[in-house]
HTML snippet that shows the backbone in 3Dmol.js (N, CA, C, O; Angstrom):
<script src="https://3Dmol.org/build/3Dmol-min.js"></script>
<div id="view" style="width:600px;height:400px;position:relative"></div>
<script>
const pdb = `
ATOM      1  N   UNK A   1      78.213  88.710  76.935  1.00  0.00           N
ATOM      2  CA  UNK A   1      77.916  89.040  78.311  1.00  0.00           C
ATOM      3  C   UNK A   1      77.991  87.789  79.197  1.00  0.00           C
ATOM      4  O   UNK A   1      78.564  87.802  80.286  1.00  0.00           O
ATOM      5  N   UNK A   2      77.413  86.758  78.704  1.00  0.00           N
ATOM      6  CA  UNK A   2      77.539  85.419  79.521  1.00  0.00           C
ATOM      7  C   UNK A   2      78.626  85.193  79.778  1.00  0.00           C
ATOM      8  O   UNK A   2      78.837  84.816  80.931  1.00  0.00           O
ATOM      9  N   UNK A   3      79.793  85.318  78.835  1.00  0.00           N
ATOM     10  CA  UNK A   3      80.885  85.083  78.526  1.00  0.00           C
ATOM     11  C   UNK A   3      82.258  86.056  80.019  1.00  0.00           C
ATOM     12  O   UNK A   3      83.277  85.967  80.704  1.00  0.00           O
ATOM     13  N   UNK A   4      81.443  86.616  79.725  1.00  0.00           N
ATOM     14  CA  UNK A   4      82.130  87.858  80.966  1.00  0.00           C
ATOM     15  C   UNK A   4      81.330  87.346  82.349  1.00  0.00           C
ATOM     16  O   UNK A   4      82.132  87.104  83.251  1.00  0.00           O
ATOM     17  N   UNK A   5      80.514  87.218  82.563  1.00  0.00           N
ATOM     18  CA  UNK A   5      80.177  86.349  83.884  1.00  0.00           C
ATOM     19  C   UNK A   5      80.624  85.260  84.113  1.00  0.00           C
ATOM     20  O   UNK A   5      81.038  85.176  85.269  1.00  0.00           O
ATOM     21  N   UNK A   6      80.765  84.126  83.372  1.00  0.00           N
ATOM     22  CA  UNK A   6      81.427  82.876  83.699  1.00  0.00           C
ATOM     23  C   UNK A   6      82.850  83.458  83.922  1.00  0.00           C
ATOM     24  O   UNK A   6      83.431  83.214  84.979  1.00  0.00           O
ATOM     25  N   UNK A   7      83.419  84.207  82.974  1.00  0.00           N
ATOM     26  CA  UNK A   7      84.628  84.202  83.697  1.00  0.00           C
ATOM     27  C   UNK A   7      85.170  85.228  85.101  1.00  0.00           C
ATOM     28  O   UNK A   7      86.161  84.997  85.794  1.00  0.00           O
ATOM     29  N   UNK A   8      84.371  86.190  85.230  1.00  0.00           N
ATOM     30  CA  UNK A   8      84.130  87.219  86.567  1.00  0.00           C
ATOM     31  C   UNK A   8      84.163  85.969  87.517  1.00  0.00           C
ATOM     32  O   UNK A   8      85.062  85.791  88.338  1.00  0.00           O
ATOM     33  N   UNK A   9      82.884  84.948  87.294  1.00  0.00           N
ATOM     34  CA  UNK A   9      83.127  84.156  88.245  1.00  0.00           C
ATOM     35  C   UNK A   9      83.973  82.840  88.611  1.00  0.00           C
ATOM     36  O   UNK A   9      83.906  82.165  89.639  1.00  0.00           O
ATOM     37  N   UNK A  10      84.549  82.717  87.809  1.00  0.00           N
ATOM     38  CA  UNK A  10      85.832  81.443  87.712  1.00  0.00           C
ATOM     39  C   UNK A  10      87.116  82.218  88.393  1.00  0.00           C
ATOM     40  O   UNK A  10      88.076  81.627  88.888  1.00  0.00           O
ATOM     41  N   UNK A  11      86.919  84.018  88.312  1.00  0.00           N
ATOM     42  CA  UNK A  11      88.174  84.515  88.488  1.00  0.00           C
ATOM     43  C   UNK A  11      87.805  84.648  90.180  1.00  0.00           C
ATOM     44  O   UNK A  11      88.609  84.236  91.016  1.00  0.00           O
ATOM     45  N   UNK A  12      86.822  85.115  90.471  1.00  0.00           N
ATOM     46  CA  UNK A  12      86.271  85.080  91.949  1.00  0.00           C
ATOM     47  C   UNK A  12      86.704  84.156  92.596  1.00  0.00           C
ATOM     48  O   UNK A  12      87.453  84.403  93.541  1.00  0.00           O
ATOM     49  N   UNK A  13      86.358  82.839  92.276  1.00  0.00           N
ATOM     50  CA  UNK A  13      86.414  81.474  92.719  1.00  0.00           C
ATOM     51  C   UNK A  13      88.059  81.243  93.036  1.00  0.00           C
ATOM     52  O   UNK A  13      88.505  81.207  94.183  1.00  0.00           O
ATOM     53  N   UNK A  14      88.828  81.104  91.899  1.00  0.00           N
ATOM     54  CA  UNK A  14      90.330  81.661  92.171  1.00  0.00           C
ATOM     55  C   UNK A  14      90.867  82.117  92.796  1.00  0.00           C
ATOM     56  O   UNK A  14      91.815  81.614  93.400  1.00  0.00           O
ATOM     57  N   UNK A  15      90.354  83.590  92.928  1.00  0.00           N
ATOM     58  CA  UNK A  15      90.662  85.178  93.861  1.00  0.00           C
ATOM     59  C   UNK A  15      90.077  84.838  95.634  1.00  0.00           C
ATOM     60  O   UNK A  15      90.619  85.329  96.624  1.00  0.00           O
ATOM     61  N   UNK A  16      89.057  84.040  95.663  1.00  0.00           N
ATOM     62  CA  UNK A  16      89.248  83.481  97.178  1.00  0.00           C
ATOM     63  C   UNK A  16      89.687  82.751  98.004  1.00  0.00           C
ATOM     64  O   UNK A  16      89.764  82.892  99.224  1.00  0.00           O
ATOM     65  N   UNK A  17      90.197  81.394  96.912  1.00  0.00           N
ATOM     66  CA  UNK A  17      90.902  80.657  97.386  1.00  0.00           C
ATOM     67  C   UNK A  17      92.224  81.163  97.944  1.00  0.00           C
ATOM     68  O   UNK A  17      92.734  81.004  99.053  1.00  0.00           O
ATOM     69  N   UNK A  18      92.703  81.924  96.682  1.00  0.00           N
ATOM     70  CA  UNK A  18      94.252  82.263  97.212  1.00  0.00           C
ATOM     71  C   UNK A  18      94.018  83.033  98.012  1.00  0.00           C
ATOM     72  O   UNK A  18      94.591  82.613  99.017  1.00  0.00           O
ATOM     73  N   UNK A  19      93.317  84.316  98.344  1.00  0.00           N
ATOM     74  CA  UNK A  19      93.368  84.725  99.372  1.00  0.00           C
ATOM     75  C   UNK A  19      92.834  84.504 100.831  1.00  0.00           C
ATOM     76  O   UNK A  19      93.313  85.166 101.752  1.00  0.00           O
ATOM     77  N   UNK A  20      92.030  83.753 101.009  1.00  0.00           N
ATOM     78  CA  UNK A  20      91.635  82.332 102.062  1.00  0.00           C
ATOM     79  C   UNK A  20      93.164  81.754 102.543  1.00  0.00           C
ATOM     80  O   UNK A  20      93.414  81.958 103.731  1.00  0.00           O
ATOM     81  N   UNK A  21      94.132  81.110 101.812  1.00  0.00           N
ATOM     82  CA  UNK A  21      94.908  80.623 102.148  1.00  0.00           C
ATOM     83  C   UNK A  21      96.244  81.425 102.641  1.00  0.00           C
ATOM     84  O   UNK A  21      96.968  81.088 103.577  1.00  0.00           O
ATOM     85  N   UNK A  22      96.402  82.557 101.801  1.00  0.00           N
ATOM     86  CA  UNK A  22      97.152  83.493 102.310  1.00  0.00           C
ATOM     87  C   UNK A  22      96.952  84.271 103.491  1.00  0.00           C
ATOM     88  O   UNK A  22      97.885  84.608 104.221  1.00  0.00           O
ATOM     89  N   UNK A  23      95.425  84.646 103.751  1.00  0.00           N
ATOM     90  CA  UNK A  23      95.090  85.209 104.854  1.00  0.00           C
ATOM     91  C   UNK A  23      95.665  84.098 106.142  1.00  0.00           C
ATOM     92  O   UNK A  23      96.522  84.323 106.996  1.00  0.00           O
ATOM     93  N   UNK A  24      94.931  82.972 105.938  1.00  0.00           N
ATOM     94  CA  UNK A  24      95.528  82.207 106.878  1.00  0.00           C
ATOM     95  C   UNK A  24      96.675  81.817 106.867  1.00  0.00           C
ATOM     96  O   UNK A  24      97.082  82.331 107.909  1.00  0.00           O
ATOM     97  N   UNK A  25      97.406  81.346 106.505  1.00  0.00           N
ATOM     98  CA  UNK A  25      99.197  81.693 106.261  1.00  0.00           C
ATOM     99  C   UNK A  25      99.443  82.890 107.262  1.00  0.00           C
ATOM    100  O   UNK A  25      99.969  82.723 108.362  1.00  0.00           O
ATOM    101  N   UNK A  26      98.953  84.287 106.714  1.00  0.00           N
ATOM    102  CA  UNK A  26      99.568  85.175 107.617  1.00  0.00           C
ATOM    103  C   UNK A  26      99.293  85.013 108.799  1.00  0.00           C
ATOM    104  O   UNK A  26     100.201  84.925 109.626  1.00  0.00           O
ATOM    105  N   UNK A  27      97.440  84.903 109.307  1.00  0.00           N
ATOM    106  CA  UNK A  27      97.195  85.085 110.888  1.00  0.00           C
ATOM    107  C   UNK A  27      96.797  84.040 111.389  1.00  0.00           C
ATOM    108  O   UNK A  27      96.340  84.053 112.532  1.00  0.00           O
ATOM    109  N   UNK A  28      96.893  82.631 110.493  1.00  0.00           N
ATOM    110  CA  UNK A  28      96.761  81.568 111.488  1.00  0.00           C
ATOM    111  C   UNK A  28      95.434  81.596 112.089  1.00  0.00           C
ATOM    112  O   UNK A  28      95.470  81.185 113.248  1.00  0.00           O
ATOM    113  N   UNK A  29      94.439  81.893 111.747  1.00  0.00           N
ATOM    114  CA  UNK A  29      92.965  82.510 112.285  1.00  0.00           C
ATOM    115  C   UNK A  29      92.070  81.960 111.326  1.00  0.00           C
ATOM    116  O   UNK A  29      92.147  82.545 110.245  1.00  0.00           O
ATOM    117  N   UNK A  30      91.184  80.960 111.364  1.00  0.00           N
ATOM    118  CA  UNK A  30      90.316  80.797 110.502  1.00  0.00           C
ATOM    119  C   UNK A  30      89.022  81.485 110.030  1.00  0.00           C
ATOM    120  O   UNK A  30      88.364  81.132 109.051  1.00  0.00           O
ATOM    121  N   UNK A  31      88.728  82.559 110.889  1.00  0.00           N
ATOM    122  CA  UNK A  31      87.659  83.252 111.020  1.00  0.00           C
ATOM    123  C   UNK A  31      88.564  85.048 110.397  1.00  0.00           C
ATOM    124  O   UNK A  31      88.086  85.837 109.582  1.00  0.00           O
ATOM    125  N   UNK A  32      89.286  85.117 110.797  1.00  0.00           N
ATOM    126  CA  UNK A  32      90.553  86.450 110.173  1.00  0.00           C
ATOM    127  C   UNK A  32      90.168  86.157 108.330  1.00  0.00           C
ATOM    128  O   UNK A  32      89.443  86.755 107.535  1.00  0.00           O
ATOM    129  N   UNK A  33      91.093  84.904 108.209  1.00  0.00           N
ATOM    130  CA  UNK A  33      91.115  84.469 107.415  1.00  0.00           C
ATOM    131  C   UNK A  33      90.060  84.533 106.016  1.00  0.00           C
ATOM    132  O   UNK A  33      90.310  85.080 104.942  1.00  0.00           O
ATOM    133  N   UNK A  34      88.833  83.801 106.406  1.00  0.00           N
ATOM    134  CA  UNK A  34      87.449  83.476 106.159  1.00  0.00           C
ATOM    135  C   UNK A  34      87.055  85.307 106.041  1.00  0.00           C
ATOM    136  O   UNK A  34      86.631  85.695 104.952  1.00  0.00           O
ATOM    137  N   UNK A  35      87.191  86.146 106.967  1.00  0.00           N
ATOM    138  CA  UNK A  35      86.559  87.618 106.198  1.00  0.00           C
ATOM    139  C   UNK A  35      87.330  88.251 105.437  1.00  0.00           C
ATOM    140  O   UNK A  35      86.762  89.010 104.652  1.00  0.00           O
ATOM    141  N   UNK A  36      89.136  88.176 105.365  1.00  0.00           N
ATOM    142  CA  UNK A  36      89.836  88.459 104.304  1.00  0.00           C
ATOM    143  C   UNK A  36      89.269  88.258 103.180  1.00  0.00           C
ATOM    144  O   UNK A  36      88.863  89.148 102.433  1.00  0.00           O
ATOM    145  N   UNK A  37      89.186  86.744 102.932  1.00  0.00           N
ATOM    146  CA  UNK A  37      88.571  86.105 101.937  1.00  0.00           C
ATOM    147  C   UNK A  37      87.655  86.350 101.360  1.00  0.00           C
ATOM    148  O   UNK A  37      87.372  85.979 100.221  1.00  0.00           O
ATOM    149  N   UNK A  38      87.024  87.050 102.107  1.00  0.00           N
ATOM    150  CA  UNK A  38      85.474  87.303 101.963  1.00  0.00           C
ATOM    151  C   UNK A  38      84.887  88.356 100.756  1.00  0.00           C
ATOM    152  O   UNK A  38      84.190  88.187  99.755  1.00  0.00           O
ATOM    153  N   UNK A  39      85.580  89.597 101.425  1.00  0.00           N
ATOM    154  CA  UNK A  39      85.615  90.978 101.652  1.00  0.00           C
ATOM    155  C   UNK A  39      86.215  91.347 100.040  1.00  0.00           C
ATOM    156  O   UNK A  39      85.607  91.548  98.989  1.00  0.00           O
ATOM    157  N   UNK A  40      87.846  91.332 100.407  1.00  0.00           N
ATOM    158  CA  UNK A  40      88.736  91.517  99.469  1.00  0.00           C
ATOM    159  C   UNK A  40      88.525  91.064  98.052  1.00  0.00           C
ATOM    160  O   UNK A  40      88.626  91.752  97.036  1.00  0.00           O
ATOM    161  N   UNK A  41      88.223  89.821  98.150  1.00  0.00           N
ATOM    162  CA  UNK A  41      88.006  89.166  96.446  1.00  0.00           C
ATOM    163  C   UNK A  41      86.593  89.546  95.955  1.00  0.00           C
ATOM    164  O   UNK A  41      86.451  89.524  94.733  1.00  0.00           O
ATOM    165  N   UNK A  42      85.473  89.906  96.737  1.00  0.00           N
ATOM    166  CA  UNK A  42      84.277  90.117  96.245  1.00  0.00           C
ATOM    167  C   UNK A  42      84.133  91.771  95.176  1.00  0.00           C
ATOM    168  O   UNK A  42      83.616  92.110  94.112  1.00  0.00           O
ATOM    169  N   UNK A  43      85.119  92.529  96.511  1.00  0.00           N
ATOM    170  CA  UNK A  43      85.142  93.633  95.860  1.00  0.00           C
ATOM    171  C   UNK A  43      85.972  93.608  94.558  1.00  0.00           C
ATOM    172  O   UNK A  43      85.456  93.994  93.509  1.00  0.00           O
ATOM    173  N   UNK A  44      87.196  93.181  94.599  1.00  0.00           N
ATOM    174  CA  UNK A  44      87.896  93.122  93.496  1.00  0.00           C
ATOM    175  C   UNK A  44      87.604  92.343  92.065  1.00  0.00           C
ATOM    176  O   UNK A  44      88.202  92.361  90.989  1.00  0.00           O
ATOM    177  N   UNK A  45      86.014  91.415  92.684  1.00  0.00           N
ATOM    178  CA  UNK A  45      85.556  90.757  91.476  1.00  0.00           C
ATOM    179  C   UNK A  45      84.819  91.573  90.394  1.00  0.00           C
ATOM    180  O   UNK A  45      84.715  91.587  89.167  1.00  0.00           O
ATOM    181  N   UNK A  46      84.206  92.473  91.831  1.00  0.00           N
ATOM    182  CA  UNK A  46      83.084  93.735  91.067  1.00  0.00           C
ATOM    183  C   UNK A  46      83.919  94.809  89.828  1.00  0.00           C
ATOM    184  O   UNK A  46      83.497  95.261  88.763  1.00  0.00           O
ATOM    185  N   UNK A  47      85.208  94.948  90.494  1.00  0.00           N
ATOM    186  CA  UNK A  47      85.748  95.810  89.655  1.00  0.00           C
ATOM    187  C   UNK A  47      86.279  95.213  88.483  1.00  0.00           C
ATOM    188  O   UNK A  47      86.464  95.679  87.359  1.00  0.00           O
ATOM    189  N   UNK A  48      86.565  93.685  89.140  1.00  0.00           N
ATOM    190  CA  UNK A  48      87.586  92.995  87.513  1.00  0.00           C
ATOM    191  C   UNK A  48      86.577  93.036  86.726  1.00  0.00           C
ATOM    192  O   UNK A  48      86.846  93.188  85.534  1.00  0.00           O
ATOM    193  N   UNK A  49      84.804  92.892  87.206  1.00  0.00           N
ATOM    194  CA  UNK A  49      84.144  92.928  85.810  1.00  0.00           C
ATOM    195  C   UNK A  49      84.053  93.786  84.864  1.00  0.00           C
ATOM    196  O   UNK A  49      84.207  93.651  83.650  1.00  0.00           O
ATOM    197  N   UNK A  50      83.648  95.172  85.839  1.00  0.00           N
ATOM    198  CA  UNK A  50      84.022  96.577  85.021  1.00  0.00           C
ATOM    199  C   UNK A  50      85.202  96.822  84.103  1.00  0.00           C
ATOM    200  O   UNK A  50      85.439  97.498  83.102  1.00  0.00           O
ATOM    201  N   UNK A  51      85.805  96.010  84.855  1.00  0.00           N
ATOM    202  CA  UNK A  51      87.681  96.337  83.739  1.00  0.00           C
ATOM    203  C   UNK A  51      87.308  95.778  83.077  1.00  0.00           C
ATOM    204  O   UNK A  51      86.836  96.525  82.221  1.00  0.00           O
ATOM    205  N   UNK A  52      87.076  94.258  82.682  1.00  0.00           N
ATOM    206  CA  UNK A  52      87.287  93.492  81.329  1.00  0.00           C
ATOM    207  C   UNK A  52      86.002  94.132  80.180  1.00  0.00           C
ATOM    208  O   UNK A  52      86.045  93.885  78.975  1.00  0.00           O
ATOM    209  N   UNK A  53      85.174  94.767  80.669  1.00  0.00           N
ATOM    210  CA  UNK A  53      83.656  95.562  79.629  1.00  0.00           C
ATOM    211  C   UNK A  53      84.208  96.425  79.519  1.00  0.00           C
ATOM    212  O   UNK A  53      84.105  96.455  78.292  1.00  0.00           O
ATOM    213  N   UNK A  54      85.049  97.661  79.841  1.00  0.00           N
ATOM    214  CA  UNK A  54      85.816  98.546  79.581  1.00  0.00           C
ATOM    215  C   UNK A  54      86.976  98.423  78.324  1.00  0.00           C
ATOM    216  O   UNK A  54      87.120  99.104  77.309  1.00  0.00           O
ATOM    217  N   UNK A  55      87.618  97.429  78.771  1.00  0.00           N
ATOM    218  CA  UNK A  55      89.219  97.142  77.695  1.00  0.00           C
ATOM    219  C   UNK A  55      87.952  96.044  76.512  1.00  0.00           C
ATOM    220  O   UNK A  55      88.430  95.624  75.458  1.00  0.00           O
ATOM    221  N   UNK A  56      86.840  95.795  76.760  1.00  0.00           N
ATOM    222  CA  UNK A  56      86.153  95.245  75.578  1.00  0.00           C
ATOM    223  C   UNK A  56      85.954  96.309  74.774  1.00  0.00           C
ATOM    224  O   UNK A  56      86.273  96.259  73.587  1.00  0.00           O
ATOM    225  N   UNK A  57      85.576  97.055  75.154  1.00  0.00           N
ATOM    226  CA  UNK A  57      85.147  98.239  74.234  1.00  0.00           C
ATOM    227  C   UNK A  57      86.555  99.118  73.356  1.00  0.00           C
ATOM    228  O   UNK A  57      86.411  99.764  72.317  1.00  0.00           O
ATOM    229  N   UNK A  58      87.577  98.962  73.936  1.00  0.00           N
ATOM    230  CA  UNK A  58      88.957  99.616  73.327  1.00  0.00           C
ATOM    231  C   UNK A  58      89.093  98.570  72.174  1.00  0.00           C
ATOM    232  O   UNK A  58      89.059  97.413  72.593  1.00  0.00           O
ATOM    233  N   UNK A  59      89.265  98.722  70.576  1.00  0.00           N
ATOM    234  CA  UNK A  59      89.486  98.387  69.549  1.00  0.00           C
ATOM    235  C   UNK A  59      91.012  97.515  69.824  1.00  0.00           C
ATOM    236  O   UNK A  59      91.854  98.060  70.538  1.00  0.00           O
ATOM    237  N   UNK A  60      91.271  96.290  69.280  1.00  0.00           N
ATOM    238  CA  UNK A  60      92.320  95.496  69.307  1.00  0.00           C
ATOM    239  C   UNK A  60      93.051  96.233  68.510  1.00  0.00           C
ATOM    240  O   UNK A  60      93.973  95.426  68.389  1.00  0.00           O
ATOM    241  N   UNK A  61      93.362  97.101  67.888  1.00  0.00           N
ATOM    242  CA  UNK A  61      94.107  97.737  67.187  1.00  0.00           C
ATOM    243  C   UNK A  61      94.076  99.048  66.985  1.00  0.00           C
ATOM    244  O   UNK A  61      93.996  99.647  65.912  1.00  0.00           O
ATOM    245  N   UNK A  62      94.160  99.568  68.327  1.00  0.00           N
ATOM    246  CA  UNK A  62      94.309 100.917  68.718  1.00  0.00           C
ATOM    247  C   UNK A  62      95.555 101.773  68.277  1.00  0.00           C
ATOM    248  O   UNK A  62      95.448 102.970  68.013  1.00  0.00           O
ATOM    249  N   UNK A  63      96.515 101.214  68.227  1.00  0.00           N
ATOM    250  CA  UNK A  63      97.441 101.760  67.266  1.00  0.00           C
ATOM    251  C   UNK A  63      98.161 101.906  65.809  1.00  0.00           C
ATOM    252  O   UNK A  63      99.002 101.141  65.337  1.00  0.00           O
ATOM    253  N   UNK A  64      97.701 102.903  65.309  1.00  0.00           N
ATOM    254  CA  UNK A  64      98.053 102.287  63.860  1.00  0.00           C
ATOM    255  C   UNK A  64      99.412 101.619  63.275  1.00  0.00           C
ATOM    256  O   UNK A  64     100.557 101.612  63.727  1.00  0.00           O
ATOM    257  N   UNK A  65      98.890 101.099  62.180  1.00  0.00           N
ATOM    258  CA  UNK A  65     100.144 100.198  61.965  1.00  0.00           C
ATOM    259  C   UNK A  65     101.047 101.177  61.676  1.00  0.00           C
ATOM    260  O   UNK A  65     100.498 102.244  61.404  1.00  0.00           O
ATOM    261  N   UNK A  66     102.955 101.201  61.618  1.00  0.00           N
ATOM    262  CA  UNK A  66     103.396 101.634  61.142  1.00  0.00           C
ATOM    263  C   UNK A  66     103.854 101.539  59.870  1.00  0.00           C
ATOM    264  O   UNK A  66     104.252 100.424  59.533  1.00  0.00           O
ATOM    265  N   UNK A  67     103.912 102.593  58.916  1.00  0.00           N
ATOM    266  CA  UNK A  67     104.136 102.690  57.366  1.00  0.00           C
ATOM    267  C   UNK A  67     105.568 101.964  56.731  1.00  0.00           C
ATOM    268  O   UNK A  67     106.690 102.043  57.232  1.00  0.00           O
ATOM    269  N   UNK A  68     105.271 101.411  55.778  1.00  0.00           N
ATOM    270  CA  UNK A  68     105.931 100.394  55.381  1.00  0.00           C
ATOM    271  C   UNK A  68     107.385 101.164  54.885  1.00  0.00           C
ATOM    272  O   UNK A  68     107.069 102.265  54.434  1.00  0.00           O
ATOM    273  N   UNK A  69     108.796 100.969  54.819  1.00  0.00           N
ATOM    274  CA  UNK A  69     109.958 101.605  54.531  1.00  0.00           C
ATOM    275  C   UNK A  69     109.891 101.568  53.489  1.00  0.00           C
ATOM    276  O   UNK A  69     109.438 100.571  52.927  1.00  0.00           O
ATOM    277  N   UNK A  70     110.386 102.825  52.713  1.00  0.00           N
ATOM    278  CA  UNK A  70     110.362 102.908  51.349  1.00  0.00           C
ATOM    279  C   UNK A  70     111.134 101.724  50.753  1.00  0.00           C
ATOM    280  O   UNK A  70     111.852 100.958  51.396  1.00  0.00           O
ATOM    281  N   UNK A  71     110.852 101.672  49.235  1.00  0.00           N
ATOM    282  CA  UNK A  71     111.819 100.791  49.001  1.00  0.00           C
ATOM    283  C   UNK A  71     112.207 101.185  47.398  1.00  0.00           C
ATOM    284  O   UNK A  71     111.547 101.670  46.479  1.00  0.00           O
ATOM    285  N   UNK A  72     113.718 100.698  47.536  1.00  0.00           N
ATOM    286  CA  UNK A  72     114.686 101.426  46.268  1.00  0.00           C
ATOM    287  C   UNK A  72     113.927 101.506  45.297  1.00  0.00           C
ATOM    288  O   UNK A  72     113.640 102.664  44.996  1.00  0.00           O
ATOM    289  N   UNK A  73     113.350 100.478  44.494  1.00  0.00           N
ATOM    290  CA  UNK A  73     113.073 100.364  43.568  1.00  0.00           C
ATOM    291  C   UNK A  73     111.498 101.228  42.890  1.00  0.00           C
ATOM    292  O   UNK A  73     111.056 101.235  41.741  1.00  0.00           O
ATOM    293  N   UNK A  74     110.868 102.011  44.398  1.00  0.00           N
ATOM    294  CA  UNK A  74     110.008 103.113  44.324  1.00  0.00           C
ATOM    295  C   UNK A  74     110.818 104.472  44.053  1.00  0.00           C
ATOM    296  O   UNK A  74     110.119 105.430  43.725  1.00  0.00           O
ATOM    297  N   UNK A  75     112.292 104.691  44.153  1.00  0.00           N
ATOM    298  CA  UNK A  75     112.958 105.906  43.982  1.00  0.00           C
ATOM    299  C   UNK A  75     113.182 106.502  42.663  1.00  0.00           C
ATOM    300  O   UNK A  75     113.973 105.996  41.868  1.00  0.00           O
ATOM    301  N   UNK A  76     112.449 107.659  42.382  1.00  0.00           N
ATOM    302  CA  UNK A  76     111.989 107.820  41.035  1.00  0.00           C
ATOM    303  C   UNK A  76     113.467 107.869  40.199  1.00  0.00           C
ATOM    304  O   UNK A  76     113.482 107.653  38.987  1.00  0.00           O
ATOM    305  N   UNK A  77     114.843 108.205  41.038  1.00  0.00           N
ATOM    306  CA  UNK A  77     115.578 108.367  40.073  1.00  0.00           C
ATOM    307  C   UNK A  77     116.346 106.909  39.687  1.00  0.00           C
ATOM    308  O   UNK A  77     117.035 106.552  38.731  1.00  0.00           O
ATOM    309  N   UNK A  78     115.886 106.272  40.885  1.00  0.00           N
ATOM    310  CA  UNK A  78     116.380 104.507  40.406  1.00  0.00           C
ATOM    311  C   UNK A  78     115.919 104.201  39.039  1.00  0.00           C
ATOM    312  O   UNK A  78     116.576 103.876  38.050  1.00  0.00           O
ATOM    313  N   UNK A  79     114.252 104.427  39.239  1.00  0.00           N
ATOM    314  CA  UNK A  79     113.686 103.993  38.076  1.00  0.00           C
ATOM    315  C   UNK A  79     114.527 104.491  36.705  1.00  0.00           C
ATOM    316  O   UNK A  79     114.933 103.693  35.860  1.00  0.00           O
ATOM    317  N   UNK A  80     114.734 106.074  36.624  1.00  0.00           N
ATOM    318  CA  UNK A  80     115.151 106.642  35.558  1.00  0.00           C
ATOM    319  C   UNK A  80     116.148 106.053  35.079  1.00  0.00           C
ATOM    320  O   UNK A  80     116.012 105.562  33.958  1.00  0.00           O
ATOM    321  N   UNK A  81     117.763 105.889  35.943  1.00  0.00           N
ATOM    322  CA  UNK A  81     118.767 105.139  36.003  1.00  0.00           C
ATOM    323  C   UNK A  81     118.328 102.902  35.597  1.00  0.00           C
ATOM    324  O   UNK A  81     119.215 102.410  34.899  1.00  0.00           O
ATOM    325  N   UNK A  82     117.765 102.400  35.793  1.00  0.00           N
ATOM    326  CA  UNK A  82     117.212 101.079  35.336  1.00  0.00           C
ATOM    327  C   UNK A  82     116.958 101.601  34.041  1.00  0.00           C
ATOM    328  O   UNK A  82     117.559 101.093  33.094  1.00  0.00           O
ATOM    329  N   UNK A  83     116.142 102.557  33.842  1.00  0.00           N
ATOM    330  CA  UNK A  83     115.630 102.897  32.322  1.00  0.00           C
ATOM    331  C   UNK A  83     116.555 102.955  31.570  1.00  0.00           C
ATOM    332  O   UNK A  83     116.530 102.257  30.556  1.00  0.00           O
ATOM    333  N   UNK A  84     117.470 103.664  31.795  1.00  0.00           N
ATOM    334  CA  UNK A  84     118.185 104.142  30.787  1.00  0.00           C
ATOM    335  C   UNK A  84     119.720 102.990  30.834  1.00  0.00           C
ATOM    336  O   UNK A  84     120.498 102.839  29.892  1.00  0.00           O
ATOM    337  N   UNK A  85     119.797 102.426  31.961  1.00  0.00           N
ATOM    338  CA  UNK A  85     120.617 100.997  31.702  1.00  0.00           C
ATOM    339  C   UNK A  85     120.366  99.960  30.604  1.00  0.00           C
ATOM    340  O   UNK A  85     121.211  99.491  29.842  1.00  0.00           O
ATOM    341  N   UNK A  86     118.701  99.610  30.670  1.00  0.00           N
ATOM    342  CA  UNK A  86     118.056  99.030  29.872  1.00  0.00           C
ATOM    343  C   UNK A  86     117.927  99.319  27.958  1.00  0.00           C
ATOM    344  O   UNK A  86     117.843  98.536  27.012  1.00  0.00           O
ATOM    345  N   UNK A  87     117.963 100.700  28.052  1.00  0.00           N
ATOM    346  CA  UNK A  87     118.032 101.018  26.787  1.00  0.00           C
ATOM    347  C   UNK A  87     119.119 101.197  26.118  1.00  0.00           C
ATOM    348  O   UNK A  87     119.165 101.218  24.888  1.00  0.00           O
ATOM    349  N   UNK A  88     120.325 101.375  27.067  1.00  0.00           N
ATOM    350  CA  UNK A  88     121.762 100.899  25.984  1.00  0.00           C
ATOM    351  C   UNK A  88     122.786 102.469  26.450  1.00  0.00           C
ATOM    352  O   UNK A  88     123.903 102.645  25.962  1.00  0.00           O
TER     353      UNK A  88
END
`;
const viewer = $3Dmol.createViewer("view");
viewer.addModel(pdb, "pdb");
viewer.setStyle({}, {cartoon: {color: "spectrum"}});
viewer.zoomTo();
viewer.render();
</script>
């Protein structure tokens, strides 16, 4: 859980800068700017937390593996055929 807050908030910290700078980029407004900044990344922090406790809970290996290709030497009539090579 700590672990998910430090990074909620490192991603926040991130998520305002760039959008601080982009806001201003677009309107040239430091106060425009400054509530873009504000607004936008706070909400989107709330939700990135929910997402990352969500996809925590989905198993890293949600899909099963796929089954291994047969192989010749499991083919019962190979075996028979080896057998009977072997014995003459």
């Amino acid at each position: 859980m700590l672990r998910d807050l430090l990074k909620t908030g490192s991603f926040a910290a991130l998520h305002f800068t760039v959008g601080f700078g982009v806001a201003y980029l677009i309107s040239g407004s430091l106060p425009v700017a400054l509530g873009v900044a504000l607004i936008e990344p706070a909400v989107n922090t709330v939700v990135f937390f929910f997402h990352e406790r969500a996809w925590a809970k989905v198993p890293a290996e949600a899909e099963p593996a796929p089954e291994p290709a047969p192989r010749v030497e499991d083919h019962h009539s190979f075996r028979q055929l080896r057998q009977m090579a072997l014995q003459g």
